[in-house]
N, C-alpha and C positions, 0 to 999 in steps of 0.2 A: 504494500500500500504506500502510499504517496506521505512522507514525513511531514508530521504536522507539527506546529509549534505549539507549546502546553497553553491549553484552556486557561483563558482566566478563573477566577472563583465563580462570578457571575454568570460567565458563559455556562459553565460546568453546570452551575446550577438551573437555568433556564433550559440544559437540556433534559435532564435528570426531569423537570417540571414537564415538560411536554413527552419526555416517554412516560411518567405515570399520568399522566393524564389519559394517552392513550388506551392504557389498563384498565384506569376508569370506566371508559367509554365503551371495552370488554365487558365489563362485568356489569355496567348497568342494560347492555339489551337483554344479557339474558335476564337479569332479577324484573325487571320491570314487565319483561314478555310473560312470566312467570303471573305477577298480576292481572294481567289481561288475559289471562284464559278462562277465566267463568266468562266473564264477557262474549268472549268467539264464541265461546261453547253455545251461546245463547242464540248471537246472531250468528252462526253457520251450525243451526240445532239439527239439520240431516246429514249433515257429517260426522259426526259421534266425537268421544274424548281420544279414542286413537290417533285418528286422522290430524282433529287438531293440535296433540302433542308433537306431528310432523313440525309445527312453526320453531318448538325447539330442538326435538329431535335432530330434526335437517339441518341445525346451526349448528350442532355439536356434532354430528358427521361430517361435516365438512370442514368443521376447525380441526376436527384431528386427522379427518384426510392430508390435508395440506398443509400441517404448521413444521413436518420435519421440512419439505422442499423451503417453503417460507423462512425456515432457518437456515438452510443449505445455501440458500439463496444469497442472504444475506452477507456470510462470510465470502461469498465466491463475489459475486458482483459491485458491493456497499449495500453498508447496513441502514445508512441514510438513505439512498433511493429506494430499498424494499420497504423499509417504514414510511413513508412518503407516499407510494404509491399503495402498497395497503391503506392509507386514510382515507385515500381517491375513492379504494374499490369499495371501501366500508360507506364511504358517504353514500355512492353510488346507491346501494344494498339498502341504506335507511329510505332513501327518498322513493325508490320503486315498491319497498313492502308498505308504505303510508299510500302510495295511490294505484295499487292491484286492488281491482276490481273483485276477485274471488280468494279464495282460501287455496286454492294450486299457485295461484301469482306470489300469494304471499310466503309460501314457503320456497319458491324459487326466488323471489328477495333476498330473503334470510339468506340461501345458502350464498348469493353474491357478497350480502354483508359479512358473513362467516370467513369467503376468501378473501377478505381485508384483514380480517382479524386474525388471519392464519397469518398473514406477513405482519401483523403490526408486534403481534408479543413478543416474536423471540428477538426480532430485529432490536425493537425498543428499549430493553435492559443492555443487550447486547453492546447496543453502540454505546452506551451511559460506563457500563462499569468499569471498563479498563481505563477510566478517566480517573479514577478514584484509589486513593491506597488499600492495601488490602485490609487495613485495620476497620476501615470504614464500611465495608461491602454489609457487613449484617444490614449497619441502618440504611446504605442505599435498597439492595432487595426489599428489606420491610417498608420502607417508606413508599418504595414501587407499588410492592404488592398492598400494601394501608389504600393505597388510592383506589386500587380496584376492589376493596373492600367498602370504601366508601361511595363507588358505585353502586355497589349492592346495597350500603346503607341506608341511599337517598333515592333508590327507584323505587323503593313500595309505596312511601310517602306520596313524590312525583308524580309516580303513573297514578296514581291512585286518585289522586286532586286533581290531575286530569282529564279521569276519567269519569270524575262528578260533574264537573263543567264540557267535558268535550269529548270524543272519541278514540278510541285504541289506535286509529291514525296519527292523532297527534302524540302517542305516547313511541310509535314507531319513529317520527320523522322528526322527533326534537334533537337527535344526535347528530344530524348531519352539519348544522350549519358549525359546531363545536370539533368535528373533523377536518371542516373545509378552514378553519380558523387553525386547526394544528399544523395542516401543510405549510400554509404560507410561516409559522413560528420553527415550523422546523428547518424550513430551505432559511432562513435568514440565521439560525442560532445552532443550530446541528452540525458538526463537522461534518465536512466531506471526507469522505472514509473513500472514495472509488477507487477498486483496484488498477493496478498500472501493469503487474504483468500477468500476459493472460495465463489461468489458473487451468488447469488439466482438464480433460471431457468428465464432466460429470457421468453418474454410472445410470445413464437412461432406462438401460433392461430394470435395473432395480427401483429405481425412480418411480418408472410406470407399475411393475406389478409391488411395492412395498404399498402404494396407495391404493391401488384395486386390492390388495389383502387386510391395510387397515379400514377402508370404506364399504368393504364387503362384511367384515365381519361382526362392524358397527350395528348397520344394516339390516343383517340377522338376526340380533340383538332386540333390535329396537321395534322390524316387523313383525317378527316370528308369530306373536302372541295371536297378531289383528290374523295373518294370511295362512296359520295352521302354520307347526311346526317340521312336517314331513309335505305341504304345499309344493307344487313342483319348481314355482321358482325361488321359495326360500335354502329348497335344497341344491337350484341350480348357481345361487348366489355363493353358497357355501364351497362350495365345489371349485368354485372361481376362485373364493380368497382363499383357500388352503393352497391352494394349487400355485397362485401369485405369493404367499406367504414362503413357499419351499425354495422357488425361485428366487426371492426377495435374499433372503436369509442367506444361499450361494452363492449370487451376483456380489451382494456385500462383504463378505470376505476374499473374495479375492478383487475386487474393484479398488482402485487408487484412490479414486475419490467418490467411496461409497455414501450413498443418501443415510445413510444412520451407521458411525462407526463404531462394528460391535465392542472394538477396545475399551467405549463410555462403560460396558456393562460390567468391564471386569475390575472398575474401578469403586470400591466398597460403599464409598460416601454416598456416589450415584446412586448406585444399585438399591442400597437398603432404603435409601429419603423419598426412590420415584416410588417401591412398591408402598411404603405407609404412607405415602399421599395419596399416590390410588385407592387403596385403600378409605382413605381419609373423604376424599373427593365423592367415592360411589355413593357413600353415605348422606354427605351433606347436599349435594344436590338431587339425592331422591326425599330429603326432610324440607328442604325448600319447594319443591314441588308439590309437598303432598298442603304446606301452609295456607295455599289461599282455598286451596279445595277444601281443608275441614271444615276453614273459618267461614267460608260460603257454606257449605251444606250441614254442618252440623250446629255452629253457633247462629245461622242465620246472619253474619257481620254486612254490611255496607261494602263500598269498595272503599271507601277512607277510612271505615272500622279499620278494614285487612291491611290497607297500607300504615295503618300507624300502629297495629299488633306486630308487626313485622318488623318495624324500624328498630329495637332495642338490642337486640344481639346485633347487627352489625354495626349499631353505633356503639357499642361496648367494644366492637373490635377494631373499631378506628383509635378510640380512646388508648387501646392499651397495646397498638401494634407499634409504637414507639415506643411505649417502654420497652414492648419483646425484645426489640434491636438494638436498645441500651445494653437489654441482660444479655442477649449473645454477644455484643461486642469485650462484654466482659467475662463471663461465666462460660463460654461457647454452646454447642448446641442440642446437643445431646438431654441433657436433663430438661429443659427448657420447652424442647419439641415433644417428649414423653409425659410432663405435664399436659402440655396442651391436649396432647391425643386421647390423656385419659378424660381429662376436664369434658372435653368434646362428646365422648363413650357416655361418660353420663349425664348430659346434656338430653343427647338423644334417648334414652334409657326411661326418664323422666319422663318426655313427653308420650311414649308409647306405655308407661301407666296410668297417667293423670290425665291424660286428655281423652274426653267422655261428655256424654251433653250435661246439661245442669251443675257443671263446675267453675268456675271463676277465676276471669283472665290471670288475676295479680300472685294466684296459688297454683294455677295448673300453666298456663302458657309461658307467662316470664320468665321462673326461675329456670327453665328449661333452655328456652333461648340466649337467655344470659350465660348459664355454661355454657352453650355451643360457641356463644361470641368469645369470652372471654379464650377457652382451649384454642380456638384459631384464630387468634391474636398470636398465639404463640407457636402456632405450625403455617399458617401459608406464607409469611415473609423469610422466617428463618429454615422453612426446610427447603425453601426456593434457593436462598442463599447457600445452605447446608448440601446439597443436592454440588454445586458450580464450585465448593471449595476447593476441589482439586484438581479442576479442569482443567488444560492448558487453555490459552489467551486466545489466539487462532481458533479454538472450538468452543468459544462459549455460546455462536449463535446456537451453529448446530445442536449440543448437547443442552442449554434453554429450552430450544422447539422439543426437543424430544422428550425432555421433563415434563412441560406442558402436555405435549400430544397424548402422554399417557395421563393424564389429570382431566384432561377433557375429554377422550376416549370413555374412563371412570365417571365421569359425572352424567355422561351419554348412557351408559350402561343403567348407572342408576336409577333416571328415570325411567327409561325400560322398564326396568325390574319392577316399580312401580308402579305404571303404565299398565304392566302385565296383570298386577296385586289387584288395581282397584276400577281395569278399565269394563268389565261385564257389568259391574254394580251397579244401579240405578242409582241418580242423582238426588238423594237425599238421604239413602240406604246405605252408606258406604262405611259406616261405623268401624267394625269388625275388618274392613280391608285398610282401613288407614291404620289400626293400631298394630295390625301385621307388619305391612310395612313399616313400621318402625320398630318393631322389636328384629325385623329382617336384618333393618341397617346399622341397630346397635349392632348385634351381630357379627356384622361384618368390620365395624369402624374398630371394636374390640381387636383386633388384633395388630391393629395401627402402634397401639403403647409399645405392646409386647416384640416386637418384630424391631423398632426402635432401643429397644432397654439393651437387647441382647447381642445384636447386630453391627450397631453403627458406630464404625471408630471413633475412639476418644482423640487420639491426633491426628493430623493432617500429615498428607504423603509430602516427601521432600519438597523443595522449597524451588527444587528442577524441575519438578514436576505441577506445582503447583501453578496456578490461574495467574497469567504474568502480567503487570500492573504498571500503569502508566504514572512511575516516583516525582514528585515536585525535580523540574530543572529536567527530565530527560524527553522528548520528543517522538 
């Protein structure tokens, strides 16, 4: 890449601001779309709850289709023009699913927005962190990751106020103009990172079928339940991504510059942070999903009831996701992250015994949501962080997207799985399928601590090997 002269303070900082911002703008389509679906469900009532999970569904298959290339991408070509141009494609994505006419437009939207958001994540931290010493990286990750947490804090509220005054269009089309506003702050304040010498043939055999195996398998996942499990084309889907999975997996090993390098796997910090995120991930966004459905059919709430039941856990975890990355930058990560995971465990624990009709918000819904906020305050900034400690410098896009890609993979999964739980039920009847799914997801989110406690290095690999950092005075 082309030697740059060191960032001022300012600059550094005004970039660090527009990659979390962009995060932001991640996590508030999905939480806000998450409120808007009693809504659809209403006005597109001949489409059933499967169909319309497609509007999230199809945004999380397609982010985790595309966010390894979107990483790939990044390191190979500039990490400022992939993130640039993902805002483009995101914007694009908000303004076409605000004025589609039907329920197929809208989730063909989505997936346009989705490949914005495949190039915006990895690219975005990516291009920030080797700006920063390594002392500092907890609180840059947490502060990143705080902001897309505060997307999710301020969309239930948002969409919700909204959607008493206006339509589930305008709660689609309010991102874009906040997009088209990061471009232009990012080409003016963003270094130019473009590389100058050209960088080897990407590994296209792998390229192409890693994606048809990760988009297929989603896919199946996500349809199974609506089109029959042995359907002829869920099995013909399947067929396909194992098949692109066996080839994916041989092209990458021996390819030079393979789309996902299996090397990130064999490295501990990676390996054990991406699987109890995943972990982490399947859970919490199938307990997000199932929030506005109880609150709608069991408590009878408003849409500004559900958006301001909703807003206290992740305003608890904006609250306390800087201190997370005060304590890792001092304590490191490990205790800190197993906290959280358990906090989180009983969070969800909680609401799959106490939530029942005739119970009351401030004894069964809050304290629940409060653990979940509080435990992931101290797992998605620091195990993002925790995850890239020993990356080398050169591979943080890449190994970022791939962190992500399995975090959204996970949290696609889990609405699935939930989707599956409570989508035959009738809409008022679903008692008994919501408290499943959530003793499903404690379940699963359960073994997040444990898999952290026992697994994950206490130090960090040499100093050779470790994520190579842009020192005051070097270039």
């Amino acid at each position: 890449m082309t030697a740059q002269a060191e960032p001022s303070v300012d600059h550094r900082r005004i970039a660090l601001a527009i990659a979390a911002t962009a995060m932001l703008l991640s996590a508030f389509v999905g939480t806000a779309t998450n409120i808007a679906i009693p809504v659809l469900e209403e006005e597109f009532d001949d489409a059933g709850l499967t169909h319309i999970a497609w509007i999230i569904s199809a945004f999380s298959v397609t982010q985790v289709t595309f966010m390894l290339l979107g990483g790939r991408l990044a390191d190979r070509i500039g990490r400022r023009r992939v993130f640039v141009t993902g805002l483009a494609v995101f914007a694009v994505g908000a303004t076409l699913s605000a004025i589609a006419p039907g329920i197929n437009l809208v989730i063909t939207a989505r997936v346009i927005q989705a490949l914005g958001v495949a190039m915006m994540i990895p690219s975005s931290l990516a291009a920030v962190l080797p700006l920063y010493p390594e002392r500092q990286h907890g609180s840059v990750v947490g502060l990143w990751a705080a902001m897309g947490v505060l997307g999710a804090a301020a969309a239930p509220t948002i969409a919700a106020s909204v959607l008493e005054v206006s339509t589930w269009r305008v709660v689609f089309a309010i991102t874009a103009p906040v997009a088209v506003a990061g471009i232009v702050l990012a080409l003016m304040f963003m270094a130019d990172d473009t590389v100058v010498d050209r960088p080897p043939p990407l590994d296209l055999v792998g390229t192409v079928t890693g994606t048809l195996a990760i988009g297929g398998a989603t896919f199946v996942i996500v349809q199974g339940r609506a089109w029959g499990w042995f359907d002829s084309r869920i099995v013909a889907v399947f067929i396909a991504a194992m098949i692109g999975a066996a080839i994916f997996v041989t092209s990458s090993r021996r390819h030079d510059e393979p789309l996902l390098d299996f090397a990130l796997v064999k490295i501990p910090s990676f390996r054990v942070v991406t699987i109890a995120s995943s972990l982490l991930s399947t859970s919490t966004a199938a307990t997000w999903f199932l929030y506005p459905l109880f609150l709608s059919d069991v408590w009878d709430y408003s849409n500004i009831q559900i958006g301001l039941a909703m807003t206290p856990g992740p305003l608890v975890l904006v609250v306390c996701a800087p201190v997370a990355g005060r304590l890792v930058n001092r304590y490191g990560y490990r205790e800190l992250m197993v906290l959280g995971a358990t906090l989180a465990t009983l969070g969800t624990a909680w609401m799959a015994w106490r939530l029942r009709p005739g119970e009351v918000y401030v004894r069964a819904f809050l304290p629940g949501t409060m653990l979940i906020g509080i435990g992931m305050a101290s797992m998605l900034g620091p195990a993002n962080a925790a995850a890239l400690r020993d990356i080398p410098g050169e591979q943080l896009g890449a190994a970022n997207a791939a962190f992500n890609t399995a975090r959204s993979a996970s949290s696609a999964f889990g609405v699935a799985i939930t989707t599956a739980i409570i989508g035959a039920a009738a809409v008022g009847s679903r008692l008994d399928e919501f408290r499943l799914g959530w003793w499903s997801m404690t379940l699963v989110m359960s073994f997040s601590p444990i898999i952290l406690w026992r697994a994950y290095p206490r130090t960090p690999r040499s100093t050779t090997q470790a994520t190579s950092i842009v020192e005051p005075g070097q270039t």
